[in-house]
N, C-alpha and C positions, 0 to 999 in steps of 0.2 A: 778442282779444289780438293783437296786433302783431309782424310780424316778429322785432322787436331783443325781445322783450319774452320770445319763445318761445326767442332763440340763449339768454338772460340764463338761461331755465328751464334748458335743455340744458346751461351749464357746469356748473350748480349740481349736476347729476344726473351729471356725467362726475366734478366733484370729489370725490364721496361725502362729504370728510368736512365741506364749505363753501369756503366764500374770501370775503374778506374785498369790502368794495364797492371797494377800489382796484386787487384783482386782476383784477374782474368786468370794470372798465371798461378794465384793461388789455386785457384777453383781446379787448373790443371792438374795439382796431386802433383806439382813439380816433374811431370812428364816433359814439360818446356820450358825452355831456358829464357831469360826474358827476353834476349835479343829473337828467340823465335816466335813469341807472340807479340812482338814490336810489327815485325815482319805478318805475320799473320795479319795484324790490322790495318796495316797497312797495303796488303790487297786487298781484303774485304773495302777499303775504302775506293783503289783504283776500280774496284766490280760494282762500284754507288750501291757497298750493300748497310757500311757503314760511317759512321761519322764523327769526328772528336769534337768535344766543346769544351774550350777554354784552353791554357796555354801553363804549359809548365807541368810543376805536380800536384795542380789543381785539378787538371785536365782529365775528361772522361770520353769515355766514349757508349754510344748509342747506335741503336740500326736507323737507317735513313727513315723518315718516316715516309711512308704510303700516300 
């Protein structure tokens, strides 16, 4: 896992209740492009570290809970 890939874990775990990927990539300081924290969340999902709820641009995402 990569640096930007672990901050991406870290907001997801300060937000408790999610954020949405346009927050995520705000939060980045625009270090990453959205297709790179699309990407990003999209392994933290393959690694069941993360998970999205809900569909569209509704949709958030959260860490898997424990």
């Amino acid at each position: 896992m990569r640096d930007r890939q672990r901050a991406v874990l870290a907001l997801l775990e300060a937000s408790r209740g999610g954020m949405a990927p346009r927050d995520v990539r705000a939060r980045t300081e625009g270090q990453a492009t959205e297709w790179e924290v699309r990407g990003d969340l999209q392994l933290l999902r393959q690694l069941a570290l993360a998970e999205t709820i809900g569909r569209g641009r509704g949709a958030f995402w959260r860490l898997v809970p424990k």
